[in-house]
MARFI-161411 format. One record per residue (C-alpha): x, y, z; residue in one letter. Coordinates in steps of 0.001 Angstrom, whole numbers. Each point is the difference from the previous one (the first is absolute). Layout:
! residues N
R:X:Y:Z:A
...
! end
This chain:
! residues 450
R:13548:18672:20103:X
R:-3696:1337:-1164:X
R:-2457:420:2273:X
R:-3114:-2121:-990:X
R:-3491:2166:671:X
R:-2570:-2888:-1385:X
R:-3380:-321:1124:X
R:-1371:-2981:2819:X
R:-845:-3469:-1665:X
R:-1174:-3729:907:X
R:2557:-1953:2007:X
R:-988:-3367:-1290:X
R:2473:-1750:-1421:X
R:674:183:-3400:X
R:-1261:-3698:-639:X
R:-3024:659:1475:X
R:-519:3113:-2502:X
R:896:-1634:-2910:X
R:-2339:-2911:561:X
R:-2955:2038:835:X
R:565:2637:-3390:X
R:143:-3319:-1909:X
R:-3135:-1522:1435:X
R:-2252:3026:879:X
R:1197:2299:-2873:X
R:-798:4021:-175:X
R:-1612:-451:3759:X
R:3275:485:2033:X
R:1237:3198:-1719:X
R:-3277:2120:509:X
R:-270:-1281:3568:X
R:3300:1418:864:X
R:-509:3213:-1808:X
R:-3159:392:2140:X
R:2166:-867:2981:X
R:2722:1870:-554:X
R:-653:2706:-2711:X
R:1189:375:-3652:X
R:3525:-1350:854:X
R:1429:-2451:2090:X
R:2846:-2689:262:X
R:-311:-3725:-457:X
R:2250:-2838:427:X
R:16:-1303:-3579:X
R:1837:-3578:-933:X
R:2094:892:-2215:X
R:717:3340:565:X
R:-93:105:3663:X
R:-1137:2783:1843:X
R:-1724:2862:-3063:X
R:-2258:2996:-94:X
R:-3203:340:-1215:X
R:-1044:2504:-1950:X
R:-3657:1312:-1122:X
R:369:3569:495:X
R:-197:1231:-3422:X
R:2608:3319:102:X
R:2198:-2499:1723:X
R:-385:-2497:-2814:X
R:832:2662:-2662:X
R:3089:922:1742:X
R:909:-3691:-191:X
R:-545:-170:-3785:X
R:1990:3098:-795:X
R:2577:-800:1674:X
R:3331:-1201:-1779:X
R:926:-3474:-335:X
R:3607:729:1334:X
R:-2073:678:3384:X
R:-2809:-2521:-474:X
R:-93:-2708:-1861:X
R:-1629:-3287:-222:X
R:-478:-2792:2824:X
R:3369:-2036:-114:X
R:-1959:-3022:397:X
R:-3081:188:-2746:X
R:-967:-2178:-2527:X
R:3671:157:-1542:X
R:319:-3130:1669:X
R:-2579:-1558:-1972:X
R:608:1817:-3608:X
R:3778:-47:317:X
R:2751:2367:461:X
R:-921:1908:-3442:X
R:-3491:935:550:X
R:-1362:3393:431:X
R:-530:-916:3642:X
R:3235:-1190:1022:X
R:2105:3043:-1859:X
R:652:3202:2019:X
R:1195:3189:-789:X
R:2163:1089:-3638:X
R:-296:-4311:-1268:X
R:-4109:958:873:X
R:243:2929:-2064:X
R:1662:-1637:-2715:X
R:-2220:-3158:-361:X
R:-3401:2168:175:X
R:1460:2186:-2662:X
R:-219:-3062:-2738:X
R:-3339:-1304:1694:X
R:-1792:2548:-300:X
R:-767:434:-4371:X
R:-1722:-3249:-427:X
R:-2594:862:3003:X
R:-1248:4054:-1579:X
R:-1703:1362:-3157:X
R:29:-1713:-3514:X
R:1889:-3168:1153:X
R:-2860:-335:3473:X
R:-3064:160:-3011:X
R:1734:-2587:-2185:X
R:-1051:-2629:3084:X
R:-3738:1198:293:X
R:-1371:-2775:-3141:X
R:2213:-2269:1919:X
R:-1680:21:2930:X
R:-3310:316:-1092:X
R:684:-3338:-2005:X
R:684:-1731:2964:X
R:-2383:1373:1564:X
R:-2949:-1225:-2163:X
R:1839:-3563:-185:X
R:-358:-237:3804:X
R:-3640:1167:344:X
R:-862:-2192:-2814:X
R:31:-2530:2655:X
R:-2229:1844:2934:X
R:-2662:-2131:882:X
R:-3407:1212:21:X
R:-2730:149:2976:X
R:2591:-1053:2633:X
R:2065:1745:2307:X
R:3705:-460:-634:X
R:3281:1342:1039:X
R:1631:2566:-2502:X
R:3415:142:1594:X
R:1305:-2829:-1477:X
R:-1108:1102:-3460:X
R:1443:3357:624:X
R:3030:-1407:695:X
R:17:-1913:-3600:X
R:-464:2667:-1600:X
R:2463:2394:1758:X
R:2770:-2919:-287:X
R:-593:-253:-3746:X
R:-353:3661:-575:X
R:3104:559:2068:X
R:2009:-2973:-2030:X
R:-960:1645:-3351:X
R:777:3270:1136:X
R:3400:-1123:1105:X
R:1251:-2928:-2291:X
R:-2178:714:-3303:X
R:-859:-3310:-1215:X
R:-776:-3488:1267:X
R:1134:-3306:-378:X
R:1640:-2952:2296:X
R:1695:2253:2764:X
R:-3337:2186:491:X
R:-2042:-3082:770:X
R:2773:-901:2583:X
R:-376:3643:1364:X
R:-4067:-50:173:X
R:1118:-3178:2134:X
R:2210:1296:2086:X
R:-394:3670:1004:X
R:-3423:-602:1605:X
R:1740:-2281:2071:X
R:3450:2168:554:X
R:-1797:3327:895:X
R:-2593:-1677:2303:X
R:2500:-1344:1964:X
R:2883:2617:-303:X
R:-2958:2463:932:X
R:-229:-1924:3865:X
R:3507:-596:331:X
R:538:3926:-854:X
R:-1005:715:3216:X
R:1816:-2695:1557:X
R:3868:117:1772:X
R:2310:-2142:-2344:X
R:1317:-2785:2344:X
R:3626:-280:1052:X
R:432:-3942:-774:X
R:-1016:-1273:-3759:X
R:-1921:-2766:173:X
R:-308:-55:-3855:X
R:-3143:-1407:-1996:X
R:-1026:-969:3484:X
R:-881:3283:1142:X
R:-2123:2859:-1455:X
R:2637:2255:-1067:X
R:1791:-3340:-1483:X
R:-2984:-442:-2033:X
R:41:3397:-966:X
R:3196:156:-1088:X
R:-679:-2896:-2333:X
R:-2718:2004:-1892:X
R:2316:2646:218:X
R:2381:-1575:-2567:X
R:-2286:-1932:-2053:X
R:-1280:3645:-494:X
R:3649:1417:-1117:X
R:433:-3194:-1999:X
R:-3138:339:-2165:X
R:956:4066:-580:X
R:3364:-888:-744:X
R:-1505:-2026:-3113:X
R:-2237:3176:-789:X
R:2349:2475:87:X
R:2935:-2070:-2173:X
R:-2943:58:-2408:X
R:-945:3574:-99:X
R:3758:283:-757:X
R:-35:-1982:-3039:X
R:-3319:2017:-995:X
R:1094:2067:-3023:X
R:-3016:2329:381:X
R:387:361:3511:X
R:141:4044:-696:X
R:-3291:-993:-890:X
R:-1789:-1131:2715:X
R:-1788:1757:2666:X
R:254:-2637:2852:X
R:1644:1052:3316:X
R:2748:-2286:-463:X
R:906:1050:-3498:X
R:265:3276:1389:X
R:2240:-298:2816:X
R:2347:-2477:-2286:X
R:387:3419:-1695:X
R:344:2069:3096:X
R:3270:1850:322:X
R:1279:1483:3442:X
R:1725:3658:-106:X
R:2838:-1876:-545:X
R:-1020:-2071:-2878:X
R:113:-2908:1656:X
R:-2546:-2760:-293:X
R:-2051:-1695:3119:X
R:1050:-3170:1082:X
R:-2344:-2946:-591:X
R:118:-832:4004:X
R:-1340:3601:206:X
R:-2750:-268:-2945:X
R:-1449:-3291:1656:X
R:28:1790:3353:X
R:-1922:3070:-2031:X
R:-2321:-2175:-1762:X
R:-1199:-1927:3286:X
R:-626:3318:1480:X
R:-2412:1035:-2780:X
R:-1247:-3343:-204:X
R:-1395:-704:3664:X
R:-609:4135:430:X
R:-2227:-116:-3374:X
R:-2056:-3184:690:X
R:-978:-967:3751:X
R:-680:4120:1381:X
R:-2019:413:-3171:X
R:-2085:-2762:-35:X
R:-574:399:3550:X
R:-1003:3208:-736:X
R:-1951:-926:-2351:X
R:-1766:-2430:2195:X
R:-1005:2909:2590:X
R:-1661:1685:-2763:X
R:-2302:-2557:-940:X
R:-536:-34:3827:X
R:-387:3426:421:X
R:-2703:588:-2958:X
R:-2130:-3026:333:X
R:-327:1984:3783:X
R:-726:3507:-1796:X
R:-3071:-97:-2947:X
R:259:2838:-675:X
R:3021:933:-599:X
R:428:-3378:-1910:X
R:-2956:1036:-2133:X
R:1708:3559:-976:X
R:2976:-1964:-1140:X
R:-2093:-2206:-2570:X
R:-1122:2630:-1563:X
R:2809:1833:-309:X
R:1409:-2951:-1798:X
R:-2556:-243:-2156:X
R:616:3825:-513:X
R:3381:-579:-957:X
R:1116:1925:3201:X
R:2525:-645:2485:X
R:34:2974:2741:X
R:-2093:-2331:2462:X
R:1897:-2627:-30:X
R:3416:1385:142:X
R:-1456:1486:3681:X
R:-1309:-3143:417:X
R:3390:-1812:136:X
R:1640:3000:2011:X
R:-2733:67:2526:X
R:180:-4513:160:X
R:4047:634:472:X
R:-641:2833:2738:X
R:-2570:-2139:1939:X
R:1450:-3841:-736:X
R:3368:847:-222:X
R:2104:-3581:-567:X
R:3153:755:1710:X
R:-345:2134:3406:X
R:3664:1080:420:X
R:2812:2292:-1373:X
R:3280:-610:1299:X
R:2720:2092:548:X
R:3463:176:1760:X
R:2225:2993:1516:X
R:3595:-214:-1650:X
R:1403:3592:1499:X
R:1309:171:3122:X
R:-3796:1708:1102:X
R:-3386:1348:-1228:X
R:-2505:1918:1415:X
R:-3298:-574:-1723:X
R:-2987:1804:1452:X
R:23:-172:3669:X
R:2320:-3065:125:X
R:3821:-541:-90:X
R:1940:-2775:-1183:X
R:3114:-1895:-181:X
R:1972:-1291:-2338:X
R:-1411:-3656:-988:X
R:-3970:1134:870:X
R:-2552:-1866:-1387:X
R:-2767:1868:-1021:X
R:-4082:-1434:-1007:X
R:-1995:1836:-1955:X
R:-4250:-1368:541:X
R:-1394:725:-3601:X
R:-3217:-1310:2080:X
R:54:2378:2936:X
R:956:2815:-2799:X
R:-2680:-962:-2295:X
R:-2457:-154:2583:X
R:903:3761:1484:X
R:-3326:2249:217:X
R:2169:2913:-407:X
R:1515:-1341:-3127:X
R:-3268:-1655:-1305:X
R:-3018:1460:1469:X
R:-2381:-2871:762:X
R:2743:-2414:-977:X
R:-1838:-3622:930:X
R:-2682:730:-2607:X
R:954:-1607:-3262:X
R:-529:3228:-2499:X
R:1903:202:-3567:X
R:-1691:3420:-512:X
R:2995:1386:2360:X
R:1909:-1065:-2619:X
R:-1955:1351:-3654:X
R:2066:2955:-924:X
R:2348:277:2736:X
R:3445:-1982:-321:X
R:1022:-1573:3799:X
R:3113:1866:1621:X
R:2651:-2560:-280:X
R:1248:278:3694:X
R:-3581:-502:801:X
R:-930:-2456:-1872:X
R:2147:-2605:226:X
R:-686:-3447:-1128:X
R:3186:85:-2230:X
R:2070:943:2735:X
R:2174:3564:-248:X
R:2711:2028:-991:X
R:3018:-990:-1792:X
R:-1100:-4003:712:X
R:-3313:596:-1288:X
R:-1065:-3157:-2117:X
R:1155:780:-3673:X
R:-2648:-2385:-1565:X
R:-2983:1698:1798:X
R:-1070:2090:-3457:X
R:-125:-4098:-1193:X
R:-2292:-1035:2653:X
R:-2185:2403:-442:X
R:-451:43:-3223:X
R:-144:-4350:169:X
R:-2992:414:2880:X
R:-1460:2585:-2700:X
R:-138:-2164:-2921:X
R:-993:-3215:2253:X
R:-3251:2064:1507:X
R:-484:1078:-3157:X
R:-472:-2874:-1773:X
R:-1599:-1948:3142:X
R:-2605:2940:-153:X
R:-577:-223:-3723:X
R:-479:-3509:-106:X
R:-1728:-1608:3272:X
R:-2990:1578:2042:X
R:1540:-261:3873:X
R:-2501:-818:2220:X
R:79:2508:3582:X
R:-372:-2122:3568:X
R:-1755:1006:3182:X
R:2846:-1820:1603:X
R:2460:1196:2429:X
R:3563:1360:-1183:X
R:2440:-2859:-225:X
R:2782:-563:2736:X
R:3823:1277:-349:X
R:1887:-3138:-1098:X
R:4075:470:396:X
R:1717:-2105:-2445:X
R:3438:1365:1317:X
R:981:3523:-1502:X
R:-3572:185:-1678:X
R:-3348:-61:1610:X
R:-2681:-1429:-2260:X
R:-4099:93:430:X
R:-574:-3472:2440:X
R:-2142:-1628:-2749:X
R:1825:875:-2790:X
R:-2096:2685:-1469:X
R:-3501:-1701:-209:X
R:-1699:747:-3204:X
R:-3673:-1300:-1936:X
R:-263:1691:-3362:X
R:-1846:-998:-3244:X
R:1324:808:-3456:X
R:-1569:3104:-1734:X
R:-430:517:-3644:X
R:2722:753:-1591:X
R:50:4026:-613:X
R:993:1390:-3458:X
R:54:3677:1605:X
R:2921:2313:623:X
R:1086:-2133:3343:X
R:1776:-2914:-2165:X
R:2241:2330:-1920:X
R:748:2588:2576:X
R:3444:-591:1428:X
R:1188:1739:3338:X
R:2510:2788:-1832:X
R:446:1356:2910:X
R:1155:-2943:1789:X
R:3935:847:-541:X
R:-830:3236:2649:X
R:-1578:-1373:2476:X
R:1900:-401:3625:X
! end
C-alpha cells in the first residue's frame, strides 16, 4: 500500500461543494487557495476525494507525465459524448484516435474554413440591432454551431436543420448533467438522463443518414469536411473506424467547437467594451490589415475568462510522486486553469486585462492553459483560434462597438462552461464599409497558433 502525502482541504461534504462551485462559480477555488496555499484536497462529486493543483512546476510535471501513469478522469464527459470520444479513450485506443483527428484541425486544411466562418459571421451580424444593448452570446453561438456544422459535414440540407435544432439543446443540457452522478435506477424519458439519452439517438440517427451519404459520394476524395476525412482514415492496421466511433468523434468536435467558443467569444465583447483603448488599437489594426493585436487579444480574454476552470487527471500506476505530494493508485487529480492563470509569479500583475503581454511573445503551454495540457490537450484549439480570429475580425471591420462605464459582468456556470451573466452585453452601430487592406487580409498564420 502507498502512502498518501496530500495537502489539508475543506471537510464539507461533497454535495455541499458541488452546489456552491455551481452557484458561486470561480469564488470557492481562490478562497481555498488563500486558505490553504497553491494546493489542497477537495471532496469532489464525482471523483471523490482529489488534489488541487496551481503550483505551476507541479502542473508541468503533471502534463509530462505518461498516460500509462496518468491519464484522464474515469468519469468525464465520456459519459455524455459516448464511449468513442477523445474524452472517454485512454491510453494506445487515445493514441490511435488522435492520430486520424488531428489533419483536418492544422495548416492548409485549418485555412480552407476561414471564408467559412467569416460568411457566417457577416450573416449573423447582419441582424445586430442598432442603439440597444443586446446579448451576443446567443449570436455567437449561431455562428459557432454553423461554422462548426460546415466545418464538419460540408454541406447543408434536411439533417443540418435538424442538427441547428437539436445540438443547442443536447450540449446545454449534456453540459449540466456532465457534472452530474448518473443514477442507479432508469427512470427513462422521465428523468434527465432519460431525456438525454433520447437526444442522444436522434443524434446517431440523423449521422447515420449523413454518413451512408458521404459513402455514396463519388468525390468524397474530394472534399475537405471532417467527416469526409475520417471516412478515409485508416488505423496502422488498415482498418477503418467504426460509425459508433465517428458519431462519438463528431459530437466531440461538435459541442467542443461551438458552446467554449462562443462563450469565449462572448467574454471578449465583455472584456473590450470594458478596455477603450485597447479596443481602439484593434480597429485600427483591422483597418491596417493587421492581426498581431488581436491574436493577444484572444490569448489574454482566454487567460483572464477562461470557460472551463478544470483539467482532470487520474493515477493508473500503482503510485506517483508529483512535486511535494504522493499518490495512489486511482488519485484524482484538479488542475485550476483560474488559480494558474491568475499566479503573479507566472503573470506579473495578472488581474489587469493586458494583450500587450501577449504581442510578440507566444504563451508557455503549461502556463497557459485554457486548452488544457499534455498529451489530452484539445486537438481543435489551432481551430478556435483561428474561428475567434476571423469572428473579431470581421465584427471589428464591420460594426463600431460602443465601450461601457459599467461594471464587469458576473461568472454564470452553465455546467462545464462558465459564460459572462448577461450574455456578453454589446451596443454597436454599423461603420462604413472599408475597401482597405482589412477585408482581404486573412489570418495566415492562424494554422500556428496554440
Amino acid at each position: 500500500m502507498t502512502t498518501a502525502t496530500l495537502p489539508p482541504g475543506p471537510n464539507v461534504p461533497p454535495v455541499v461543494q458541488a452546489v456552491y462551485a455551481l452557484t458561486v462559480p470561480r469564488r470557492g477555488m481562490p478562497q481555498l487557495c488563500k486558505r490553504y496555499g497553491d494546493a489542497f484536497t477537495v471532496n469532489a462529486l464525482l471523483f471523490g476525494r482529489a488534489l488541487v493543483l496551481s503550483n505551476p512546476a507541479e502542473i508541468k510535471q503533471l502534463f509530462l507525465t505518461p498516460p500509462d501513469i496518468v491519464d484522464n478522469l474515469e468519469r468525464n464527459l465520456g459519459r455524455v459524448l459516448g464511449p468513442g470520444s477523445m474524452f472517454a479513450l485512454r491510453g494506445e485506443q487515445h493514441r490511435k484516435q488522435r492520430k486520424l483527428l488531428v489533419p483536418p484541425f492544422h495548416g492548409r486544411r485549418l485555412a480552407a474554413y476561414e471564408q467559412i466562418i467569416e460568411e457566417e459571421t457577416v450573416r449573423e451580424l447582419a441582424r445586430w440591432p442598432q442603439g440597444r444593448s443586446f446579448a451576443t452570446l446567443p449570436s455567437m453561438m449561431r455562428i459557432t454551431l454553423n461554422a462548426i456544422l460546415r466545418a464538419v459535414f460540408g454541406a447543408e440540407g434536411e439533417e443540418f436543420d435538424q442538427l441547428r435544432e437539436l445540438l443547442p439543446r443536447a450540449v446545454t443540457f449534456g453540459s449540466r448533467l456532465a457534472v452530474l452522478p448518473i443514477p442507479t435506477v432508469d427512470w427513462g424519458r422521465w428523468s434527465p438522463w432519460g431525456r438525454f439519452w433520447l437526444m442522444r439517438r436522434e443524434y446517431d440517427a440523423i449521422v447515420e443518414k449523413l454518413i451512408a451519404k458521404a459513402e455514396q459520394d463519388k468525390n468524397l476524395d474530394e472534399r475537405n469536411d471532417v467527416l469526409a476525412l475520417l471516412l478515409q482514415s485508416r488505423y496502422d492496421d488498415g482498418s477503418k473506424m467504426s460509425h459508433s466511433d465517428i458519431a462519438d468523434q463528431l459530437l466531440t468536435l461538435l459541442s467542443a467547437g461551438h458552446e467554449t467558443t462562443a462563450t469565449t467569444l462572448a467574454w471578449a465583447v465583455e472584456r473590450l467594451r470594458r478596455h477603450p483603448e485597447v479596443l481602439q488599437d484593434l480597429v485600427a489594426e483591422v483597418d491596417a490589415g493587421g492581426s498581431t493585436l488581436r491574436e493577444a487579444t484572444i490569448l489574454e480574454v482566454q487567460r483572464t475568462r477562461p470557460v472551463i476552470d478544470l483539467v482532470g487527471r487520474q493515477v493508473k500506476a500503482e503510485s506517483l510522486q508529483l512535486g511535494r505530494w504522493t499518490l495512489p493508485k486511482g488519485a484524482a487529480i484538479i488542475v485550476s486553469i483560474s488559480l494558474l492563470h491568475e499566479n503573479e509569479s507566472v503573470f506579473p500583475n495578472a488581474r489587469k486585462f493586458d494583450p500587450s503581454r501577449f504581442v510578440g511573445a507566444r504563451p508557455d503551454l503549461y502556463q497557459w492553459i485554457p486548452f488544457g495540457g499534455g498529451t489530452r490537450r484539445c486537438l481543435g484549439a489551432a481551430f478556435a483560434n483561428m474561428e475567434m480570429n476571423v469572428v473579431l475580425r470581421t465584427m471589428l471591420r464591420d460594426f463600431t462597438l460602443i465601450p461601457t462605464a459599467e461594471g464587469d459582468e458576473r461568472w454564470h456556470s452553465r455546467g462545464i462552461a462558465s459564460a459572462p451573466g448577461k450574455g456578453g452585453q454589446a451596443l454597436v452601430r454599423r461603420r462604413a464599409r472599408q475597401t482597405g487592406p482589412s477585408v482581404q487580409t486573412r489570418s495566415t498564420d492562424a494554422a500556428t497558433t496554440p
